[in-house]
C-alpha positions as CSV (number, residue, x, y, z in Angstrom):
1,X,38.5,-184.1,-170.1
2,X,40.4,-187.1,-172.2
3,X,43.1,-188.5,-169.6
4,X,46.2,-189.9,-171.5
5,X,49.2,-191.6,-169.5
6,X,51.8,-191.8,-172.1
7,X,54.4,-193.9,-170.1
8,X,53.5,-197.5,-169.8
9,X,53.9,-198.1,-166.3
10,X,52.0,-195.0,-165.6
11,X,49.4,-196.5,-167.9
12,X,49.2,-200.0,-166.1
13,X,48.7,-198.3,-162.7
14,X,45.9,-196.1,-164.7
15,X,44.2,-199.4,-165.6
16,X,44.2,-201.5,-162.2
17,X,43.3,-197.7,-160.5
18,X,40.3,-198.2,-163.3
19,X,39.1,-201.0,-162.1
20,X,39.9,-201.0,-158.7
21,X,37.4,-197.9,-158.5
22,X,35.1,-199.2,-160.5
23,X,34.8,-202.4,-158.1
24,X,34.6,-200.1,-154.9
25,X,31.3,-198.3,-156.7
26,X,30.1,-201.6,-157.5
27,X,30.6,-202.5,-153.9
28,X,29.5,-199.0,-152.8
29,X,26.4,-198.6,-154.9
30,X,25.1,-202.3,-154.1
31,X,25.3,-202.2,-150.5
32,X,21.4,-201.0,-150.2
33,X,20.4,-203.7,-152.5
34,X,22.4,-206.4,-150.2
35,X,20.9,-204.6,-146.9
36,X,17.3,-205.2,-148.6
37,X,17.7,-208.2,-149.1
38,X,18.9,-209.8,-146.3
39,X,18.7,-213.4,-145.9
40,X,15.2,-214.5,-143.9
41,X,15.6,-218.4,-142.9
42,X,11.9,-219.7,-142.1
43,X,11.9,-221.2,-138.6
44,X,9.5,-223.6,-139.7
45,X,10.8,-224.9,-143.0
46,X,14.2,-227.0,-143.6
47,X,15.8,-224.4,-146.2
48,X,18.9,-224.3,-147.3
49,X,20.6,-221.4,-145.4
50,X,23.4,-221.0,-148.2
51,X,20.7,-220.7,-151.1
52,X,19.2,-218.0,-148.3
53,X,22.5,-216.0,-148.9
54,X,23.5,-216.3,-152.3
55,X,25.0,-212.7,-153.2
56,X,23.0,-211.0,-156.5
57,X,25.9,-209.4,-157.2
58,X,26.8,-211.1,-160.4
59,X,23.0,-210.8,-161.4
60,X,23.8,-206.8,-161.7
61,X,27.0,-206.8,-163.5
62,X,27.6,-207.4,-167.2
63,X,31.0,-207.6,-168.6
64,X,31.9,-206.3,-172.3
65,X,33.6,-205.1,-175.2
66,X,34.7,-206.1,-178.5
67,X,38.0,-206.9,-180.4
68,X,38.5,-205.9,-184.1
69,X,41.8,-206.6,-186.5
70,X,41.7,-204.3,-189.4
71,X,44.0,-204.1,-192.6
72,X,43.5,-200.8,-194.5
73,X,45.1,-199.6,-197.8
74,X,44.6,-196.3,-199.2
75,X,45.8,-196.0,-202.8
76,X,45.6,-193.8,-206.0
77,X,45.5,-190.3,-203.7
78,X,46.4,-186.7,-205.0
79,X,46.3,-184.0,-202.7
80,X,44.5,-180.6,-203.1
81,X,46.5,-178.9,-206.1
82,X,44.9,-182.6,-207.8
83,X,48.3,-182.9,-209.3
84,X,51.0,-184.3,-206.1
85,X,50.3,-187.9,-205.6
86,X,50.1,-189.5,-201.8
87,X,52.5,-192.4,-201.3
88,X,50.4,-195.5,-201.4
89,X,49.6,-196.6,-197.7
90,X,49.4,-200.2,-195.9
91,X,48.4,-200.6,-192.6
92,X,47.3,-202.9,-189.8
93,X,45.3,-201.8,-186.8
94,X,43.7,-202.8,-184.2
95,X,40.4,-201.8,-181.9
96,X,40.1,-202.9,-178.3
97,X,37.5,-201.9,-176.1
98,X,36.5,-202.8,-172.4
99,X,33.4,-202.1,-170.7
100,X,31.2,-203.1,-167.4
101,X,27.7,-202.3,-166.5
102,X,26.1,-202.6,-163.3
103,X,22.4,-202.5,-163.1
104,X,21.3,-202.9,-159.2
105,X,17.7,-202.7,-160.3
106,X,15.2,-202.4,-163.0
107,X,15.7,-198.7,-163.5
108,X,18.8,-197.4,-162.2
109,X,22.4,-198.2,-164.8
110,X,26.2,-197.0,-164.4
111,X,28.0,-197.9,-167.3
112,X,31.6,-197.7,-167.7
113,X,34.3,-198.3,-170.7
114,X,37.4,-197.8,-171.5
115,X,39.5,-197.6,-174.9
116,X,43.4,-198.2,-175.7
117,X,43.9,-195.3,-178.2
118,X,45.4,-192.1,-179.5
119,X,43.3,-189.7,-176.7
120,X,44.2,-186.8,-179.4
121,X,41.9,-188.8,-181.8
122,X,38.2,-188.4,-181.2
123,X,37.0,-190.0,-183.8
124,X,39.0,-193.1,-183.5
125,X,39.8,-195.4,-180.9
126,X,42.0,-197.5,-183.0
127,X,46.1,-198.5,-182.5
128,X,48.4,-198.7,-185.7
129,X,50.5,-201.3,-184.9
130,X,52.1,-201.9,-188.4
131,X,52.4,-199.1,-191.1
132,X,54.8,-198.5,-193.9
133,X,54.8,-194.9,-193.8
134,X,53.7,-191.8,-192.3
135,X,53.0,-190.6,-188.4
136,X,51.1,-193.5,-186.4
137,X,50.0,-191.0,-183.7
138,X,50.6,-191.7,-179.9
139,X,49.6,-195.4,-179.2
140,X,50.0,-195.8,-175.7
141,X,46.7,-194.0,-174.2
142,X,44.2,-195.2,-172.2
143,X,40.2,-193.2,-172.6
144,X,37.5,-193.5,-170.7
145,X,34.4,-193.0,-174.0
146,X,31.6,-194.1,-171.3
147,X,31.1,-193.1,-167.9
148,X,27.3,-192.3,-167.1
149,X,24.9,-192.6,-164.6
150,X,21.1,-193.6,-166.4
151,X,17.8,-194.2,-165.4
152,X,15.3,-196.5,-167.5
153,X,11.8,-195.9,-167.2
154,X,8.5,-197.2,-168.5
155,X,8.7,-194.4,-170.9
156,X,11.5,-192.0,-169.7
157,X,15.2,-192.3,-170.2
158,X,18.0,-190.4,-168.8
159,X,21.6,-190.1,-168.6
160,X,24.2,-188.3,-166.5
161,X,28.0,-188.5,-167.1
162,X,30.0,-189.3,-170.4
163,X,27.8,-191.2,-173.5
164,X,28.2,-191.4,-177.2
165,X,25.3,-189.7,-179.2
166,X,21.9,-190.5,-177.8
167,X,20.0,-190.5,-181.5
168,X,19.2,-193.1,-183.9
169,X,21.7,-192.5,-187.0
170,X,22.0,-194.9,-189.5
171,X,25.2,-194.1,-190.5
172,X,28.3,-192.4,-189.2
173,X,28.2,-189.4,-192.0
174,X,27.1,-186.8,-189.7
175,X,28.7,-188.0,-186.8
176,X,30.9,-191.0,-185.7
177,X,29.9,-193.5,-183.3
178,X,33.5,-193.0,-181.5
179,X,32.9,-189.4,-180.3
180,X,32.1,-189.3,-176.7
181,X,30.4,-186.3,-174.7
182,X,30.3,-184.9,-171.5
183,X,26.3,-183.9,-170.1
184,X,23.2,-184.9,-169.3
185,X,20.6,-186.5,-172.1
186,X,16.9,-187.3,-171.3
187,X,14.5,-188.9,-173.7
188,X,11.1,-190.1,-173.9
189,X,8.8,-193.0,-176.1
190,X,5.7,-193.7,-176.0
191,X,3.5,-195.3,-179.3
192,X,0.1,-194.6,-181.0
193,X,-0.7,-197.2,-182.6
194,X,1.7,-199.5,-184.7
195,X,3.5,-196.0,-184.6
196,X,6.4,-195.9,-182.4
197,X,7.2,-191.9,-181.0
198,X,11.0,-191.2,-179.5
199,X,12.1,-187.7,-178.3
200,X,15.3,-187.0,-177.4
201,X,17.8,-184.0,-176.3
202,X,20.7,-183.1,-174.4
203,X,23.6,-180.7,-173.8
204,X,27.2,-181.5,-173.5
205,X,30.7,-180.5,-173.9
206,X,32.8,-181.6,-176.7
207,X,35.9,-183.6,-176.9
208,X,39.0,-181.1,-177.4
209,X,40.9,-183.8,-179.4
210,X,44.8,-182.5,-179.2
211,X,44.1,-179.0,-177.7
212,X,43.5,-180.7,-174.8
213,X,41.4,-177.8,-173.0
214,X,39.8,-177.8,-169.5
215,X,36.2,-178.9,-169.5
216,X,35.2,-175.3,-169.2
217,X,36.9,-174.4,-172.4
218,X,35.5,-176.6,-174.4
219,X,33.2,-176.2,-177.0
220,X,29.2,-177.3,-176.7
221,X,26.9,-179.1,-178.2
222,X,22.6,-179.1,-177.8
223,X,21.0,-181.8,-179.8
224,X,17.9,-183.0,-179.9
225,X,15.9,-185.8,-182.0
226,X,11.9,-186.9,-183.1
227,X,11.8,-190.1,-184.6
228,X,8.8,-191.8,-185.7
229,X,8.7,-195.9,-186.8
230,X,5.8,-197.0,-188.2
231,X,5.0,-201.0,-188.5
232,X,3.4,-201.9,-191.8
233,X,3.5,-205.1,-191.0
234,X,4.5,-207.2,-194.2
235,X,4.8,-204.3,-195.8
236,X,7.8,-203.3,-193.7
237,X,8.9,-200.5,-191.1
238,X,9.2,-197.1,-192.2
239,X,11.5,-194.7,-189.7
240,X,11.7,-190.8,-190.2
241,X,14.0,-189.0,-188.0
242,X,14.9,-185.3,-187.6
243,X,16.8,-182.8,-185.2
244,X,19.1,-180.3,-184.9
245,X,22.4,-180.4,-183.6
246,X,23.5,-176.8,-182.1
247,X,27.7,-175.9,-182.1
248,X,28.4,-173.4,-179.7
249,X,31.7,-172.0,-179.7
250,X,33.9,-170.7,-177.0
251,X,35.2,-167.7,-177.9
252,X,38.1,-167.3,-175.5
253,X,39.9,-169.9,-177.2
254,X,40.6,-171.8,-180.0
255,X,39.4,-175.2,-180.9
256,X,40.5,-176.8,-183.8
257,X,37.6,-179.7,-183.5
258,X,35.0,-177.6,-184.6
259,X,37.2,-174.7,-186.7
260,X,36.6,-172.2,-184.2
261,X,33.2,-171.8,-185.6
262,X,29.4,-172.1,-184.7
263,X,27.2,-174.7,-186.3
264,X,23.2,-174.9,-186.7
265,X,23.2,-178.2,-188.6
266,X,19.7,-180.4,-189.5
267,X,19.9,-184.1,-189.9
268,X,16.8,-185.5,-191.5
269,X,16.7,-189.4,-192.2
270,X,14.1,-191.5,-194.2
271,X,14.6,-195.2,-194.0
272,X,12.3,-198.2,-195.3
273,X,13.2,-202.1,-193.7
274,X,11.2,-204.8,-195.6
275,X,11.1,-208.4,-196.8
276,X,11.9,-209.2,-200.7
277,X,11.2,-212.8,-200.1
278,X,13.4,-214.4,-197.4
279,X,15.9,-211.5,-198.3
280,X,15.6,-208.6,-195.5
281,X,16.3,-205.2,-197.5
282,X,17.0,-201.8,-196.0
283,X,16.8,-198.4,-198.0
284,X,17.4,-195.2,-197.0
285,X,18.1,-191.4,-197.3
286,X,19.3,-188.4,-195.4
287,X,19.7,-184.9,-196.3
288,X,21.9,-182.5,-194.2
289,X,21.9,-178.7,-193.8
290,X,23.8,-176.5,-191.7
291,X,22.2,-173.2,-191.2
292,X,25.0,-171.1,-190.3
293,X,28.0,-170.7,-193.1
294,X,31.5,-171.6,-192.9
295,X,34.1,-168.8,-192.4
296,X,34.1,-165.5,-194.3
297,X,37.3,-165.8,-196.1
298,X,36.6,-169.4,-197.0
299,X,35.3,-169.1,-201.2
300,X,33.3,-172.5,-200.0
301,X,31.6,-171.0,-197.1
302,X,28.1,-171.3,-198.5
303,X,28.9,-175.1,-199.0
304,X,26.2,-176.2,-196.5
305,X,24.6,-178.9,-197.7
306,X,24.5,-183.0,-197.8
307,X,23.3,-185.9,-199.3
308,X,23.3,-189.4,-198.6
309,X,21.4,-192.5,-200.4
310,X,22.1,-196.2,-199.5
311,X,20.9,-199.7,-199.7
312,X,21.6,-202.9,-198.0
313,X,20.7,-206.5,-198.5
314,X,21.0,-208.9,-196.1
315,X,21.7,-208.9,-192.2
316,X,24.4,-209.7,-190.0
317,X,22.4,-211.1,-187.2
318,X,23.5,-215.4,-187.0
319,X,26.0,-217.5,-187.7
320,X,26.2,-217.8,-191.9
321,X,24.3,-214.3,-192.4
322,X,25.7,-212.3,-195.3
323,X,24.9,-208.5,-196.1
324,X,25.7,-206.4,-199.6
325,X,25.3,-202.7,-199.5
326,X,25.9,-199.8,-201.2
327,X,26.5,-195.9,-199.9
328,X,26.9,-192.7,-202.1
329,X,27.4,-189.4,-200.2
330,X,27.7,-185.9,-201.4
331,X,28.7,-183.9,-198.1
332,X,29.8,-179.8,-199.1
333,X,32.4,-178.7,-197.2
334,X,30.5,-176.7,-194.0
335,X,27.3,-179.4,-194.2
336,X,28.6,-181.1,-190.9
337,X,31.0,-180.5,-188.2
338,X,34.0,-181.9,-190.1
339,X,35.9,-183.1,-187.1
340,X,33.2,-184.6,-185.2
341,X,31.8,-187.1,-188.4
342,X,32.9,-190.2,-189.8
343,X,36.7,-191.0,-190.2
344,X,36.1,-194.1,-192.8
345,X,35.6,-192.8,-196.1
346,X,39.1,-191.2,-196.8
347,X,42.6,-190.2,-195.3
348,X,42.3,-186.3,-196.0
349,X,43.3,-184.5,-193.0
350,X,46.0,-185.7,-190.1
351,X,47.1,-189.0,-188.3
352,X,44.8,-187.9,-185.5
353,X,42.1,-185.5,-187.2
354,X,40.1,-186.6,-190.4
355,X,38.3,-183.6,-192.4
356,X,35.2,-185.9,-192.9
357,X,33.7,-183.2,-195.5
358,X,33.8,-181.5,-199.0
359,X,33.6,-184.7,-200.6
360,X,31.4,-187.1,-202.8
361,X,32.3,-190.6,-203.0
362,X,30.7,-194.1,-203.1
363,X,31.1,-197.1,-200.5
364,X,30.5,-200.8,-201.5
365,X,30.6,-203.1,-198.3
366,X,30.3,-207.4,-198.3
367,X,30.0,-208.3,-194.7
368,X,29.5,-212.8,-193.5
369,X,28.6,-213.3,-189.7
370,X,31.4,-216.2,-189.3
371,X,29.3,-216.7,-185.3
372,X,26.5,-214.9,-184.1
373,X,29.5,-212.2,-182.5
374,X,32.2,-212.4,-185.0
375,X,31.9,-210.8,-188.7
376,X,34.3,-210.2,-191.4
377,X,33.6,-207.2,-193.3
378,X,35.1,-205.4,-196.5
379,X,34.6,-201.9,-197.7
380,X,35.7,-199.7,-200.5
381,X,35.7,-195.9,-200.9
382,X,36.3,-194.4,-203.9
383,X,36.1,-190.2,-203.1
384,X,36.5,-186.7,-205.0
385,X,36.4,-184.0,-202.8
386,X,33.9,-181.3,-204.0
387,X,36.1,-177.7,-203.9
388,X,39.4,-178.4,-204.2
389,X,41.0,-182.2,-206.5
390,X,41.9,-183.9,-203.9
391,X,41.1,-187.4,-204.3
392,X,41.8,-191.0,-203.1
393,X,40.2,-195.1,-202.8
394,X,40.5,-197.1,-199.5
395,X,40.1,-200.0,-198.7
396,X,39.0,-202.0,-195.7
397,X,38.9,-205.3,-193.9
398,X,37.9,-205.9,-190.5
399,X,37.3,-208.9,-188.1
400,X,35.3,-208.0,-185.0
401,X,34.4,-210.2,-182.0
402,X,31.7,-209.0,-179.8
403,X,31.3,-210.2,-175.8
C-alpha cells in the first residue's frame, strides 16, 4: 500500500522514522558480515591494528537519487466534443528522489527509495510547485517506489518486495517507469554465442492510485519477458523482446487504475543500435495488442491495438554529448492499460490520472549532457486522440542531476 502523511510535521517524523529504520537494517543485516570478519592481528608481524579493524560498512552502502526542474506548457487543446478549447497551461515542477542500497556481499541486495509526491499519482512522482491554473494535486506525500530484497547470481536474478517493471522497454508507451509493484520477480541470462538470452517473470499487485485499497484488494499483475541481443559487431546490436503482461481484476471492488477491467496485452519490441560514422544511431519498433476487449458498452471496445516507430541519434553518456530523436505512436484506446503507461505525451485525463491511450501523436526530443550526470532535455508532443477530437501540443524542458 502507498503511505501518504499529508501534514508536514507528520511527514518529517515519516522521513527520520525512514531512515532511522533503514540504518537499524543496515546495522541488523551487516552484523554476520562484521562477525566474519573479525579483526585477526598476526603475533608475529608489526601490523597496524587500526587497518586490522577498519569497518566495511561504507564498502556496502551506496547513496542515490536524482534531482530534476521541469517547465511544461500545454497549449492549443480542445476537449472531446473537438470544439471547447482548454485554457492554455504553464507550469513548473519538480522531481526529487532518494535512494540507498546496501549490498553486504556479492549476491545478496536491499534496495530502498523514497519519493516526495502526490501518492494518488502512480504514474508521477513529480510536485507542481508553480501553476497558473487548474488542481495541482496533494504535494505534501512522501512514497516509498523501492523496497526489495534481491539476489544476483551468475545467471539467476531475483527480487522480493516493491520494484518498478523488471523488463527491458525502450520507452514508457506501454508502461511508465514511475509505477511501482508489490511481488516477487525472478529472471534468468545466459548467452550462445554473441547472442545474449534474458527471461524474465513475476507476479505482483498493483498500485491503487486514489482508491487507496488494502493490498488484498488490489488488482494483479503477471508479466513475463524473452529478450534476445545479438552482437553484430560493426554491424551493430540487434535486440527483440516480447511478453505478455496479464491484468487480473478484483472483482469485489472497483478500481479505477485499470477500468475495472481485465487485460491480456503483448508487447513485442524490435530495436537495431549501430555506428553511422562516429554518430551512434538507435532505431526501433514496437507493436502492441491486447487480447481481451475494452468494455461492452464502449463503441471503441475493439480498439486493441498499437504502434510505435522511433529514431535517435546521438547519446547522452559524457560531458558535451548531444542526442536528436524522433517518436510517432498510434496507441487505440484498449491497446494498453491506460492508467498504468506513460503520462508525457498529453494532459487528457485528471491532475493525478493521465488516460495515456486512444491517441496518435509525434514526439521530437533535443537532449546535451551539460556533465557526465546532468542533461538538459526538450520535448514536444503534438497529439489527436483516435475516437473522440480531443487534441493538444506540450511542451517540455527538464534539467536532471544524477548521484
Amino acid at each position: 500500500m502507498t503511505q501518504s502523511i499529508k501534514p508536514r510535521s507528520r511527514l518529517l517524523r515519516s522521513v527520520l522514522a525512514f531512515f532511522a529504520a533503514t540504518a537499524s537494517l543496515a546495522c541488523f543485516t551487516l552484523s554476520p558480515a562484521f562477525a566474519d570478519k573479525a579483526p585477526v592481528i598476526p603475533a608475529d608481524t608489526h601490523q597496524d591494528a587500526a587497518a586490522q579493524k577498519k569497518s566495511p560498512l561504507w564498502d556496502m552502502i551506496k547513496v542515490y537519487g536524482d534531482l530534476r526542474l521541469r517547465y511544461e506548457l500545454d497549449y492549443d487543446s480542445v476537449r472531446a466534443d473537438g470544439v471547447t478549447p482548454r485554457d492554455d497551461r504553464n507550469r513548473f515542477r519538480t522531481r526529487a528522489r532518494l535512494g540507498l542500497k546496501l549490498q553486504p556481499s556479492e549476491s545478496l541486495l536491499f534496495d530502498v527509495r523514497a519519493r516526495y509526491g502526490d501518492s494518488d499519482s502512480q504514474q508521477s512522482p513529480h510536485v507542481t510547485f508553480l501553476q497558473d491554473g487548474g488542481p495541482k494535486g496533494e504535494q505534501s506525500d512522501m512514497v516509498l517506489d523501492r523496497l526489495y530484497l534481491g539476489f544476483r547470481g551468475e545467471n539467476l536474478v531475483a527480487d522480493i518486495g516493491r520494484e518498478g517493471l523488471p523488463f527491458w522497454t525502450p520507452h514508457e508507451l506501454y508502461w511508465d517507469a514511475d509505477v511501482y509493484l508489490d511481488g516477487a520477480s525472478i529472471g534468468y541470462k545466459t548467452a550462445i554465442g554473441e547472442t545474449a538470452l534474458d527471461i524474465v517473470a513475476g507476479f505482483w499487485a498493483l498500485p491503487d492510485g486514489p482508491d487507496n485499497y488494502k493490498l488484498s484488494d488490489q488488482s494483479r499483475l503477471a508479466a513475463g519477458q524473452i529478450k534476445l541481443t545479438h552482437d553484430f559487431g560493426k554491424r551493430g546490436k540487434l535486440t527483440i523482446a516480447d511478453g505478455p503482461l496479464f491484468i487480473k481484476d478484483n472483482s469485489a471492488v472497483f478500481n479505477r487504475t485499470n477500468d475495472d477491467i481485465d487485460y491480456t496485452i503483448n508487447a513485442l519490441d524490435v530495436q537495431h543500435q549501430f555506428m553511422a560514422g562516429k554518430i551512434p544511431v538507435t532505431l526501433g519498433a514496437s507493436y502492441l495488442h491486447n487480447f481481451d476487449e475494452g468494455p461492452v458498452a464502449d463503441p471503441a471496445r475493439n480498439d486493441t491495438d498499437g504502434y510505435v516507430l522511433y529514431g535517435n541519434l546521438g547519446k547522452l553518456a559524457e560531458k558535451g554529448d548531444w542526442l536528436v530523436g524522433y517518436y510517432y505512436a498510434e496507441i487505440e484506446k484498449w491497446a494498453v492499460s491506460r492508467f498504468f503507461a506513460q503520462d508525457d505525451w498529453f494532459r487528457f485525463g485528471s491532475a493525478t490520472q493521465t488516460r495515456s491511450s486512444d491517441f496518435r501523436g509525434h514526439e521530437i526530443r533535443v537532449a546535451h549532457a551539460l556533465a557526465k550526470n546532468l542533461n538538459i532535455v526538450l520535448r514536444a508532443y503534438f497529439v489527436d486522440t483516435i475516437s473522440t477530437r480531443e487534441d493538444g501540443n506540450r511542451v517540455r524542458l527538464d534539467l536532471n542531476y544524477k548521484f
